[in-house]
C-alpha positions in Angstrom: -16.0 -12.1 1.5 -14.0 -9.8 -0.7 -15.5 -6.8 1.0 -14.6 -8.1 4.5 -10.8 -8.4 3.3 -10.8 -5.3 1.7 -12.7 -4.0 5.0 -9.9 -5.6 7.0 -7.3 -4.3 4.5 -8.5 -0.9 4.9 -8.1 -0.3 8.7 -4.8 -1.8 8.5 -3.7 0.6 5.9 -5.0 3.4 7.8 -3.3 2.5 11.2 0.0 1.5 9.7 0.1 4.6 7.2 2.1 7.7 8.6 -0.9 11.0 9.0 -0.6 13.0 5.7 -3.4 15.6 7.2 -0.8 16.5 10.3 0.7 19.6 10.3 3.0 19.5 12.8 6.0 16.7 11.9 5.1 13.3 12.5 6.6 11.0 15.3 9.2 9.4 12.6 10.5 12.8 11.8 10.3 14.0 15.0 12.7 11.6 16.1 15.5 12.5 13.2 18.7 14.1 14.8 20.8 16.6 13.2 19.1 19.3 11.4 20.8 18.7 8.2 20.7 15.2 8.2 16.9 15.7 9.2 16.2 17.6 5.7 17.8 15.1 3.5 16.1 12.1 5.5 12.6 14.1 5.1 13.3 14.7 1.7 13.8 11.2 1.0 11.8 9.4 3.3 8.3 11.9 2.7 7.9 10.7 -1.2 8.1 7.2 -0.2 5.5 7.2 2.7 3.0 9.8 0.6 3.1 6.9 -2.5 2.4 4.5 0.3 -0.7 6.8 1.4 -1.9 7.4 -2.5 -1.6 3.7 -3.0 -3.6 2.7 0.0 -6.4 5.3 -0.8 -6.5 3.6 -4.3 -7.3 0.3 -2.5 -9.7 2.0 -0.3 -11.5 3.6 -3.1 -11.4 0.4 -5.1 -12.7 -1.3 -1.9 -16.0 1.1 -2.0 -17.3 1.2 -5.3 -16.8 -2.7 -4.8 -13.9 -3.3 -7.1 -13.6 -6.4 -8.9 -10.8 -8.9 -6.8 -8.3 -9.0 -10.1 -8.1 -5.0 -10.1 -7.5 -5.2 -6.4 -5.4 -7.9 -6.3 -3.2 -5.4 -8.2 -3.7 -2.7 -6.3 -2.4 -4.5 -3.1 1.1 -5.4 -4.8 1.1 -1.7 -5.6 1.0 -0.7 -2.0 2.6 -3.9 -1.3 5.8 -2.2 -3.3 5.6 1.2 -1.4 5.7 -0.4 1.7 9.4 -2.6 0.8 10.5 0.9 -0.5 9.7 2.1 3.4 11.7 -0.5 4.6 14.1 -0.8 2.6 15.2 2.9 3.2 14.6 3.0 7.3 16.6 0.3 7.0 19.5 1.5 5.1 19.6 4.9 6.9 19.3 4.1 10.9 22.2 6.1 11.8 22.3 8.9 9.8 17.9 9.5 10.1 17.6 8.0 13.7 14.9 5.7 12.6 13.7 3.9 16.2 14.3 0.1 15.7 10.3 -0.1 16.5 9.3 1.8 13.3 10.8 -0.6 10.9 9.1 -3.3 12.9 6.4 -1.9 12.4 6.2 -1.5 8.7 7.7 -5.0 8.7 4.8 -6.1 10.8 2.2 -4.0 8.6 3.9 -5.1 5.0 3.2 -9.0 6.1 -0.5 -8.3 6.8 -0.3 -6.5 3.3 1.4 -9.9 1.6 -1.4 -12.1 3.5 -4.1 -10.3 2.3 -2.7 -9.8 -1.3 -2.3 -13.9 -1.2 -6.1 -13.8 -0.4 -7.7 -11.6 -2.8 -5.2 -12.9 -5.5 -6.6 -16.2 -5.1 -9.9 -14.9 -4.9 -9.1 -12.9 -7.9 -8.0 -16.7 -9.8 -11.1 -18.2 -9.0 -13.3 -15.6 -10.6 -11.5 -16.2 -13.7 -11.7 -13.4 -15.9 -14.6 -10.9 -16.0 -16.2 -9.4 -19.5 -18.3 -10.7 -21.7 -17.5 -13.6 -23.4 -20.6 -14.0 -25.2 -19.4 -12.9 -28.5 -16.5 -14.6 -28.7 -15.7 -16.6 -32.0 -18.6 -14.8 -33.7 -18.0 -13.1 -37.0 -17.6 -9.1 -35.9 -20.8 -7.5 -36.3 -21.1 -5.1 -39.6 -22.9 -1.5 -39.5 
């Protein structure tokens, strides 16, 4: 079950996340207006969405070497965090970036899905209870 969330998790990531491997500028900056105003924006705005894009390759990663749901849970609010930090700044900078009303939408749409899924594995992650071995514990610590 966890795998089919994290499955799920993963192709939303990847269709909400800006391309990283484009060259050429994305649609987002594409769409920023006055050459000056255009650096600051990218300058600002690029840090945010590549922490988003390192964050969701951590859950992806953590997703195929089958990552137990407590580690992932984490992971998720980690992205989770990037993705307010999107927002937040389309948001505060319409104007002056020319951020289309759809792209903060978008992200608004996307970050929901994230909170969903975090619920999910989360509670997943509860019900495991913790993982280690508890075999040992309340024994006398062994002497060499």
């Amino acid at each position: 079950m966890l795998q089919r969330i994290l499955g799920r998790l993963t192709v939303a990531l990847l269709a909400a996340s800006f391309s990283e491997n484009n060259s050429s500028a994305s649609p987002l900056e594409d769409s920023l207006a006055v050459p000056a105003e255009h650096d600051a924006c990218t300058k600002e705005f690029v840090p945010l969405r590549e922490e988003a894009v390192a964050r969701g390759k951590l859950i992806k990663a953590a997703s195929e070497r089958h990552a137990p749901p407590d580690e992932t849970c984490k992971l998720i609010g980690n992205y989770g965090q990037s993705e307010t930090k999107m927002i937040k700044y389309i948001e505060a900078n319409p104007a002056k970036c020319g951020f289309p009303p759809l792209i903060a939408d978008q992200l608004k749409a996307s970050h929901k899905n994230t909170e969903a899924m975090q619920k999910k594995v989360c509670a997943m992650a509860q019900q495991a209870g913790p993982v280690g071995d508890f075999d040992d514990i309340g024994a006398p610590p062994l002497i060499r």
